[in-house]
C-alpha positions as a printed NumPy array, in Angstrom:
array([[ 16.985,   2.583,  47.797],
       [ 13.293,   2.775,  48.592],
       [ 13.776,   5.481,  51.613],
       [ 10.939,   3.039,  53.055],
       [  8.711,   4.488,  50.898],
       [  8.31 ,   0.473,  49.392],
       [  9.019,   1.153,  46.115],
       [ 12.143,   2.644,  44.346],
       [ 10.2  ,   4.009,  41.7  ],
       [  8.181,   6.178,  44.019],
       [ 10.791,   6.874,  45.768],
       [ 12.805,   8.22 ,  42.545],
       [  9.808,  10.465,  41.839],
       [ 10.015,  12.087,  45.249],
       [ 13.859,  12.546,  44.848],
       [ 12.821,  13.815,  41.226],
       [ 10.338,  16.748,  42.713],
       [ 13.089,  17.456,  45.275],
       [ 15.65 ,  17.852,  43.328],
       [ 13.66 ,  20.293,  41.075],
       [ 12.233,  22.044,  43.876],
       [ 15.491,  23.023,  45.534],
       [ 16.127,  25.133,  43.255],
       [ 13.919,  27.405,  44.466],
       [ 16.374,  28.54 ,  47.157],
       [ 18.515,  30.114,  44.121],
       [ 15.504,  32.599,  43.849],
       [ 15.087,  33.236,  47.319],
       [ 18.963,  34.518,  48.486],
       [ 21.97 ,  34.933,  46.622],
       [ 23.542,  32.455,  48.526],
       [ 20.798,  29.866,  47.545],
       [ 22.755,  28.896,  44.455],
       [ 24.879,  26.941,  46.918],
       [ 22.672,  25.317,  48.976],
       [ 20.569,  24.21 ,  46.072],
       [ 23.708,  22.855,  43.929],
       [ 24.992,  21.067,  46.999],
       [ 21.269,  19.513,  47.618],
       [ 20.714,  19.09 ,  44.123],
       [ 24.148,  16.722,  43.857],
       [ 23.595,  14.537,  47.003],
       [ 19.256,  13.806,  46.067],
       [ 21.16 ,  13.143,  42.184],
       [ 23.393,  10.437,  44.268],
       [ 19.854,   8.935,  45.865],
       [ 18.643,   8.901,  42.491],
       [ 21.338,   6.85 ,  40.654],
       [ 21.056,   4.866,  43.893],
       [ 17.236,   3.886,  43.138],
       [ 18.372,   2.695,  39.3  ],
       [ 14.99 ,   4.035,  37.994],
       [ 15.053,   5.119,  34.676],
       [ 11.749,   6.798,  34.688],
       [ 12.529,   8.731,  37.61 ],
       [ 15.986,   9.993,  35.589],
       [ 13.488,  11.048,  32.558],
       [ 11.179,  12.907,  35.14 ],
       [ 14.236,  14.713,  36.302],
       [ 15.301,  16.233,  32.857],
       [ 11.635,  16.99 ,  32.101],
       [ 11.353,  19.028,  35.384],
       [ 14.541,  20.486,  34.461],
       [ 13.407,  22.141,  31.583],
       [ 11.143,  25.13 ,  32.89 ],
       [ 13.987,  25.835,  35.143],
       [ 16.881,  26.509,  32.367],
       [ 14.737,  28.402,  30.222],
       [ 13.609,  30.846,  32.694],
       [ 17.234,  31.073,  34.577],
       [ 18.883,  34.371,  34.617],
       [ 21.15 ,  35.423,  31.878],
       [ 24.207,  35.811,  31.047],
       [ 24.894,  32.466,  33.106],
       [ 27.876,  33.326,  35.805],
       [ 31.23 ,  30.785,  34.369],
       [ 31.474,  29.72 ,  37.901],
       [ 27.632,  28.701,  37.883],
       [ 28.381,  26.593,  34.888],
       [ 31.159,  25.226,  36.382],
       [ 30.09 ,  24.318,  39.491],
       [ 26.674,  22.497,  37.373],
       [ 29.033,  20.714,  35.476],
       [ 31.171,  19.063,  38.302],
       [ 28.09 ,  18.12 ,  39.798],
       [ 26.639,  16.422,  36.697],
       [ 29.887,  14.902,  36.266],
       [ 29.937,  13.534,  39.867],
       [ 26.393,  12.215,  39.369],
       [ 27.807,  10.125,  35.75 ],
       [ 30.492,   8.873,  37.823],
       [ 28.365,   7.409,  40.858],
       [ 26.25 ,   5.893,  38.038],
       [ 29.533,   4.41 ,  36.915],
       [ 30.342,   3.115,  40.172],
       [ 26.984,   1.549,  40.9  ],
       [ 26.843,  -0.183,  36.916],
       [ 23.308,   1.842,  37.086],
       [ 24.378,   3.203,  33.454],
       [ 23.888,  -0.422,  32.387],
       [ 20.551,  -0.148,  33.994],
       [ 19.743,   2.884,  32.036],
       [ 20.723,   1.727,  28.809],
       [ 18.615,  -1.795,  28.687],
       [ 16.02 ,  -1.998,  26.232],
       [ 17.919,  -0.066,  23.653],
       [ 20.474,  -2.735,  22.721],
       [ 18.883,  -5.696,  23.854],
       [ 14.932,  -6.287,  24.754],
       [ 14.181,  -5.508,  28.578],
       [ 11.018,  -7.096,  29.768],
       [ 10.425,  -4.138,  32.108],
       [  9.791,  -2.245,  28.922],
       [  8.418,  -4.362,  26.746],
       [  5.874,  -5.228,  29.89 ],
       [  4.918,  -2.23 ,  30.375],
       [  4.26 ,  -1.589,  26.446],
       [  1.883,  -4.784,  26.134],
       [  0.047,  -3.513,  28.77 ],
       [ -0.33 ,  -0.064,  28.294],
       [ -1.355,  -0.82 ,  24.652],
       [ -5.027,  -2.526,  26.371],
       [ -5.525,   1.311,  28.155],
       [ -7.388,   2.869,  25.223],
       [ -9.849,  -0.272,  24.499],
       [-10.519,  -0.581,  28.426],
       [-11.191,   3.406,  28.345],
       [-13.471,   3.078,  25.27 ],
       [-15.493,  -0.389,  26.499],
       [-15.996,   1.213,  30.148],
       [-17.771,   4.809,  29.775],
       [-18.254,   4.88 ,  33.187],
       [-15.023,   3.724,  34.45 ],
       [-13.834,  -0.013,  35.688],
       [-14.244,   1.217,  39.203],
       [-11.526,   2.39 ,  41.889],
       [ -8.947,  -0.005,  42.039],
       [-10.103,  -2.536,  39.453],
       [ -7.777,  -1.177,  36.155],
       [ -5.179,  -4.318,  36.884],
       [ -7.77 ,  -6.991,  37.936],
       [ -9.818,  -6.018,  35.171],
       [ -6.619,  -5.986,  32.743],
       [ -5.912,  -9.677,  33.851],
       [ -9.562, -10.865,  33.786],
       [-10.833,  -9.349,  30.061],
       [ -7.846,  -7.897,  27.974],
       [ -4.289,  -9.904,  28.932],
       [ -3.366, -12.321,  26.116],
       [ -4.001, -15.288,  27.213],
       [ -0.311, -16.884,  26.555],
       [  0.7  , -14.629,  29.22 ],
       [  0.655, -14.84 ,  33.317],
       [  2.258, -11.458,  34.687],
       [  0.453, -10.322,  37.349],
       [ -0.167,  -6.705,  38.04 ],
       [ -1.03 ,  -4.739,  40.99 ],
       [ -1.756,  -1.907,  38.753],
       [ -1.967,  -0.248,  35.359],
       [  2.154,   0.659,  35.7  ],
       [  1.277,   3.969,  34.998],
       [ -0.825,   6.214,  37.542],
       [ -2.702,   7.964,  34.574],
       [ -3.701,   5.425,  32.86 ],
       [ -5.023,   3.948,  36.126],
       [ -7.435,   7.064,  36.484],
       [ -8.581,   7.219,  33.413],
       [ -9.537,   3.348,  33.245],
       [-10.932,   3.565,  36.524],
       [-12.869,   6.608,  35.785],
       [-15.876,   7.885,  33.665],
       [-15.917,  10.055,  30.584],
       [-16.685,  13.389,  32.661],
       [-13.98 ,  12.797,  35.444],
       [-11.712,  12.086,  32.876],
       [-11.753,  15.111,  30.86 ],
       [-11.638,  16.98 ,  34.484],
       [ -8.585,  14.789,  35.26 ],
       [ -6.805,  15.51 ,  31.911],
       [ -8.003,  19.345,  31.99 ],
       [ -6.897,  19.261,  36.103],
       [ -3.164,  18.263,  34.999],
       [ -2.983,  21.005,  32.029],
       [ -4.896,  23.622,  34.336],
       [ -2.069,  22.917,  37.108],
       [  0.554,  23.502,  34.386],
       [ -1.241,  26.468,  32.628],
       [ -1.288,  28.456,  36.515],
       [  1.921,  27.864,  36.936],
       [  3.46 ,  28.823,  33.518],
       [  6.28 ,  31.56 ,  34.227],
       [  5.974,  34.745,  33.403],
       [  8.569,  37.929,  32.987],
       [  7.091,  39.149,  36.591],
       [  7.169,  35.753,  37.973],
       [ 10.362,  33.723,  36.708],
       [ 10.527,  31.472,  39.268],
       [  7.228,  30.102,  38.432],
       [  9.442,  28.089,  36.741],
       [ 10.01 ,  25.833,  40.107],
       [  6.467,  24.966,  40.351],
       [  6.076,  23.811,  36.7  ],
       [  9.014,  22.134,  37.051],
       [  7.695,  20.001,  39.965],
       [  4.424,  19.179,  38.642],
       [  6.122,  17.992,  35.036],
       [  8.526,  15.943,  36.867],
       [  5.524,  14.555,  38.764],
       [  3.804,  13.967,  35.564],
       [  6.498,  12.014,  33.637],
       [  6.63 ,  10.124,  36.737],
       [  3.402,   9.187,  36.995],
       [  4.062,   8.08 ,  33.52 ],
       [  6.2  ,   5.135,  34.144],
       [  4.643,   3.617,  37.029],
       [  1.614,   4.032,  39.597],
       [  3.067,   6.606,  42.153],
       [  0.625,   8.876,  42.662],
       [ -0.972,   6.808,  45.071],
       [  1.882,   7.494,  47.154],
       [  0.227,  10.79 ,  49.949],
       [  3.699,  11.778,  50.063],
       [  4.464,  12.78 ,  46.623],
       [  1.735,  15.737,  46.858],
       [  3.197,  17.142,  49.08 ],
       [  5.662,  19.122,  47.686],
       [  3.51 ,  19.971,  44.502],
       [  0.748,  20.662,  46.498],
       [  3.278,  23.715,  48.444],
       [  4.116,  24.49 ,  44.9  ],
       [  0.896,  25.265,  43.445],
       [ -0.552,  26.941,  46.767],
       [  2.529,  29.357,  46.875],
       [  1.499,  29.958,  43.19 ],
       [ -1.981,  30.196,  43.933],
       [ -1.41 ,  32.758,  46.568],
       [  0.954,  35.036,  44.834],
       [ -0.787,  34.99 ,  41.598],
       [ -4.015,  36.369,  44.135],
       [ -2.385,  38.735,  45.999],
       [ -0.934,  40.104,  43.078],
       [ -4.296,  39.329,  40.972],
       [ -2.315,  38.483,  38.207],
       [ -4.67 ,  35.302,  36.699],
       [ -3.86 ,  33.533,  33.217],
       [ -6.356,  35.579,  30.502],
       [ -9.79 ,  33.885,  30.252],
       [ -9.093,  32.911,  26.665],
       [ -6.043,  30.487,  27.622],
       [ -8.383,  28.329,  29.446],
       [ -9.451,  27.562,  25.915],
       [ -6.057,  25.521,  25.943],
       [ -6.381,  23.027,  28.028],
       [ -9.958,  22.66 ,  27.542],
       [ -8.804,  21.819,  23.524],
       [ -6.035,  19.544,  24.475],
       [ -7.792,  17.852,  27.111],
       [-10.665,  16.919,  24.61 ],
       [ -8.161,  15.867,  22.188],
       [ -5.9  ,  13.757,  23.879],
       [ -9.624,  12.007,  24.9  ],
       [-10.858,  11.844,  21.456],
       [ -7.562,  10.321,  20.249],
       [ -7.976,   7.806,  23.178],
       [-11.057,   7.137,  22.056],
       [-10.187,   6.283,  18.183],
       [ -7.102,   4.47 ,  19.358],
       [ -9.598,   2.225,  21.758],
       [-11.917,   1.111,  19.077],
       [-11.22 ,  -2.657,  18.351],
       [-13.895,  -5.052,  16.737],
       [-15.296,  -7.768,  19.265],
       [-15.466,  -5.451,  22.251],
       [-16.994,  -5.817,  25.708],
       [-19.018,  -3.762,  28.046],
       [-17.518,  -3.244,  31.249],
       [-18.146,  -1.161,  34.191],
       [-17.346,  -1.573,  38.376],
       [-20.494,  -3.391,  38.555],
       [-20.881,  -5.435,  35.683],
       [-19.283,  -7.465,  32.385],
       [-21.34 ,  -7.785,  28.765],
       [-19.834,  -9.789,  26.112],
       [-21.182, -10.191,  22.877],
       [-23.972,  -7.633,  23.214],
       [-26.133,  -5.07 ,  25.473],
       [-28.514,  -7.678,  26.097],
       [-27.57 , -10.686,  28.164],
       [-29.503, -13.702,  27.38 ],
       [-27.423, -15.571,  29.912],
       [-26.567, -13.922,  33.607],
       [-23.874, -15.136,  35.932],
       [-23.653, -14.207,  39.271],
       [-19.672, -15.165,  39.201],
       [-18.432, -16.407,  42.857],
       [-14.309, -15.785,  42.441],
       [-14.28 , -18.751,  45.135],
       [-16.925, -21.114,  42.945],
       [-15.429, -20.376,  39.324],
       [-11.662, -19.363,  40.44 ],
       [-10.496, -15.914,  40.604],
       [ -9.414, -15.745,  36.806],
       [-13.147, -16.678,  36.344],
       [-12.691, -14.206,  33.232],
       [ -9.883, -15.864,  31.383],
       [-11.495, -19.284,  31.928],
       [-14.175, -17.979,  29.992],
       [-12.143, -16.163,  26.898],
       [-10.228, -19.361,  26.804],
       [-13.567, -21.232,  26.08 ],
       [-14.997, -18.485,  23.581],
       [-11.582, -18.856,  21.135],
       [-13.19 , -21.94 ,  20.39 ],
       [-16.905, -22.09 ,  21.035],
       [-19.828, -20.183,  20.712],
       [-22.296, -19.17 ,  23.418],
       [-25.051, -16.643,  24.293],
       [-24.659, -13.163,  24.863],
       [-23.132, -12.951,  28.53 ],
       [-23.845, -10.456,  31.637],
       [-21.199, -10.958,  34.482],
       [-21.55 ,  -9.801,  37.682],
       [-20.065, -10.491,  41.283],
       [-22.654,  -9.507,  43.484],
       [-26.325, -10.495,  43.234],
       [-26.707,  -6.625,  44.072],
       [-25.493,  -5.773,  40.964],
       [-28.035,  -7.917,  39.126],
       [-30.156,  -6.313,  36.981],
       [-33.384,  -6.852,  35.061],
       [-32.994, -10.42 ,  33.989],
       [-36.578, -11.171,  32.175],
       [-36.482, -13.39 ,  29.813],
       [-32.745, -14.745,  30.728],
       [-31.251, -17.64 ,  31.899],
       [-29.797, -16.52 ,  35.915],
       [-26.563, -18.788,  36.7  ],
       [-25.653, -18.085,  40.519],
       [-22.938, -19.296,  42.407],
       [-21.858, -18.393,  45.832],
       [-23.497, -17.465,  48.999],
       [-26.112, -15.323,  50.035],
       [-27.431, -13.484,  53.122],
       [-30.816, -13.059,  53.72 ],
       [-30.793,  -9.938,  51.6  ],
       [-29.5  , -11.3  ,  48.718],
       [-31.865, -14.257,  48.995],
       [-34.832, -12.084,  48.651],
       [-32.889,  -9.471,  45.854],
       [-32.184, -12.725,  43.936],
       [-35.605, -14.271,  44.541],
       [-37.152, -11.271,  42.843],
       [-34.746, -10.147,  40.02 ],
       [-35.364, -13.847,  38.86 ],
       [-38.858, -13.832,  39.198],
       [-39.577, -13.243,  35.253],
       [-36.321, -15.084,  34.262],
       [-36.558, -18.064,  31.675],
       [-34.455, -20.119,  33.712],
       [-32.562, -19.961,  37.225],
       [-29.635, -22.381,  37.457],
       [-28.282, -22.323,  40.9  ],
       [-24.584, -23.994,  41.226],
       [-24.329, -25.598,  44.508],
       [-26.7  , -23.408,  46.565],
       [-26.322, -23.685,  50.242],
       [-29.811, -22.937,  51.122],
       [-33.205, -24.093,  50.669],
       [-35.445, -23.49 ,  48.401],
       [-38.392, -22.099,  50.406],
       [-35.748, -19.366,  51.21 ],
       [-35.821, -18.569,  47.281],
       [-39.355, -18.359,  47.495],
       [-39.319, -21.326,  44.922],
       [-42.113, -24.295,  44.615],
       [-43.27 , -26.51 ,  42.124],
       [-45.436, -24.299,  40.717],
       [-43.206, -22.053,  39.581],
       [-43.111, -20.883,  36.425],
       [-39.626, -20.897,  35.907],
       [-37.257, -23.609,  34.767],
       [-35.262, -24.157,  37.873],
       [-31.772, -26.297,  37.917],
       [-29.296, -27.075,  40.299],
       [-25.917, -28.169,  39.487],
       [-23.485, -29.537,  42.661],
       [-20.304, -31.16 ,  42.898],
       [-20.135, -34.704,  43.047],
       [-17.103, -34.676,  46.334],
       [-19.099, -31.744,  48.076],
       [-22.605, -32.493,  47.228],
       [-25.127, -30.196,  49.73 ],
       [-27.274, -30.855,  52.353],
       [-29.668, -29.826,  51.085],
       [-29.803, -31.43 ,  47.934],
       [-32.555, -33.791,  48.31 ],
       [-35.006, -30.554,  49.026],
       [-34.335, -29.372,  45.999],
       [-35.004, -32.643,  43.865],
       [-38.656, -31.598,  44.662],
       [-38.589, -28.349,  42.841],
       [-35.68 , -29.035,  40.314],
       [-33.665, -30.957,  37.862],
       [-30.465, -31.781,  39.454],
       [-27.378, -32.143,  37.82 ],
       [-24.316, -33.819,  39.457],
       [-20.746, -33.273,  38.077],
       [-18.349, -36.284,  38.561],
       [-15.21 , -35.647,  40.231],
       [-15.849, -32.063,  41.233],
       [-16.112, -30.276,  44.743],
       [-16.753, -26.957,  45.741],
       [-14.226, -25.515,  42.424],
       [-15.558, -25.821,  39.227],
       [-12.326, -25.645,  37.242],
       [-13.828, -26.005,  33.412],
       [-17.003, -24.138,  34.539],
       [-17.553, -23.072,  31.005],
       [-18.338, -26.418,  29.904],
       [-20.273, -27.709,  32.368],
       [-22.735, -24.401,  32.669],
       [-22.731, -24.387,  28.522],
       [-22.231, -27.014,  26.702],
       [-24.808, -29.517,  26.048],
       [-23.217, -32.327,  25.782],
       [-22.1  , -32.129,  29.46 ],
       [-26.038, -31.196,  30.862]])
């Protein structure tokens, strides 16, 4: 059950905020007991019926607020009623086998968890090597390119968890506001005597939480939208009422926030690092003596493992990758690889960031070299390396300003790039 929603894991945290939310209506009316025991069975039934485990976890943290701040003494018939709907929930999990879902991974090894642990246990070293963040949308590519062991070929879409996804993606500031912007939420909308049913809206958000825990939902619009209601009907009452938490509890999630961060950060220091960022790669040092403009389409789009593969066994220089000649920086005194295409912007962006470089090899250029600015009596060390199946065009132009380099029985892919750009036996 996905409720077209796409995934049933998303769709098991929206069921999860629902079913803590409807509880609400037992604050609202007498009656609403009723209403929200009846809701709160059938959403339990779509639950079961999405066989996500997380989402069943999320449910009994939400849960919590909402028992401890229920009214006492508990009516028998309340209890009674909860009870046959619990009961009715175990026995559609019965029905459906789901409880054999449930219980993998704690006989017998599930590779959903075990997945999930391998690759959550590369979050802290990818927070720690990127202090400004791996960009929006790059946690899983950049997972896959610098970090997955190399003996294995999952494929990710994502970090399977939506916070680590932020706080990979993120720098150090917005990720103390992102930590501190959970535990703010949850300090606003911790219950007090005049305000029991706060305990709805903390519910929600820690259901959303532990969601967001066990796989990337939160990129999902619609599962803000009932937290969102939550927090703004908290918001609202606790300023019409002017009732605000006391300056000094700020102090609490300001201390936890930095903490969880600084244990992040101790848990994400590793020997052999990288420097990585949404622009750029470094490995082995701060300062390249060897940039690659890396062309996904040139040097395949696992460009990155190509390359650890070929450093478990080899040395080489200290390495700058980027994928855009924008995102070229100061290369004096290094060796420029560049593969791809450029426009006539990036012919004149790479024609001067090269200007003071040692040496500009250029794989396979499809232009001329009177577009680069270049000439014979150029300073630099130029060198052009093509394909022997897909040789250019314009080849022959640049025999006049370059030492050429053909590699037999290649085209337009350079498979083993690494050894053909670095070794010296193959130049």
């Amino acid at each position: 059950m996905d409720w077209g929603l796409g995934n049933p894991n998303t769709t098991a945290a929206l069921i999860t905020t629902l079913m803590v939310g409807v509880w609400a209506f037992s604050w609202l009316r007498k009656w609403g007991f009723w209403v929200a025991v009846i809701l709160f069975t059938g959403m339990g039934i779509c639950l079961i019926h999405t066989f996500s485990r997380g989402g069943l976890i999320a449910l009994f943290a939400g849960m919590i607020p909402l028992v401890i701040m229920a009214p006492r003494p508990w009516p028998w018939f309340r209890i009674i009623t909860i009870t046959i709907a619990v009961w009715i929930m175990i026995g559609f999990s019965i029905y459906l086998n789901a409880h054999q879902r449930y219980g993998q991974g704690v006989i017998k090894e599930d590779r959903s968890i075990t997945n999930r642990l391998k690759l959550w246990k590369s979050g802290p070293p990818m927070i720690v090597e990127a202090p400004s963040g791996w960009g929006f949308g790059k946690a899983a590519n950049s997972y896959t390119q610098w970090y997955q062991p190399l003996d294995r070929q999952e494929r990710y879409r994502n970090f399977v968890n939506s916070h680590f996804d932020m706080l990979i993606e993120l720098g150090w500031p917005l990720r103390f506001l992102y930590v501190f912007g959970w535990l703010g939420i949850f300090l606003l909308c911790w219950p007090v005597a005049r305000f029991r049913w706060f305990a709805v809206p903390l519910g929600i958000w820690l259901a959303f939480a532990v969601a967001a825990i066990f796989s990337s939902v939160a990129v999902s619009p619609w599962l803000w939208i009932l937290p969102g209601m939550a927090l703004l009907a908290v918001i609202v009452c606790r300023w019409h009422f002017q009732c605000w938490p006391r300056a000094v509890l700020w102090s609490i999630p300001t201390a936890t926030a930095l903490m969880v961060l600084s244990m992040l950060f101790l848990s994400g220091q590793r020997a052999g690092k990288i420097y990585g960022s949404s622009d750029l790669v470094l490995i082995g040092g701060t300062k390249p003596t060897v940039w690659l403009v890396a062309d996904p389409k040139v040097l395949g789009q696992e460009y990155g493992r190509t390359l650890r593969k070929y450093l478990q066994s080899h040395e080489t220089e200290i390495l700058g990758i980027v994928e855009s000649v924008e995102n070229l920086p100061d290369a004096s005194g290094a060796t420029v690889i560049f593969t791809g295409t450029l426009d006539e912007e990036g012919k004149a962006r790479l024609a001067s960031l090269s200007g003071n470089a040692a040496e500009l090899i250029l794989v396979a250029p499809s232009f001329l070299p009177h577009e680069l600015e270049l000439s014979i009596h150029s300073n630099r060390k130029i060198k052009v390396i093509v394909g022997e199946l897909a040789q250019s065009a314009s080849l022959q132009a640049w025999k006049d300003v370059a030492e050429i380099q053909i590699v037999e029985g290649v085209g337009a892919f350079f498979q083993n790039w690494p050894e053909i750009f670095f070794d010296k036996q193959h130049q």
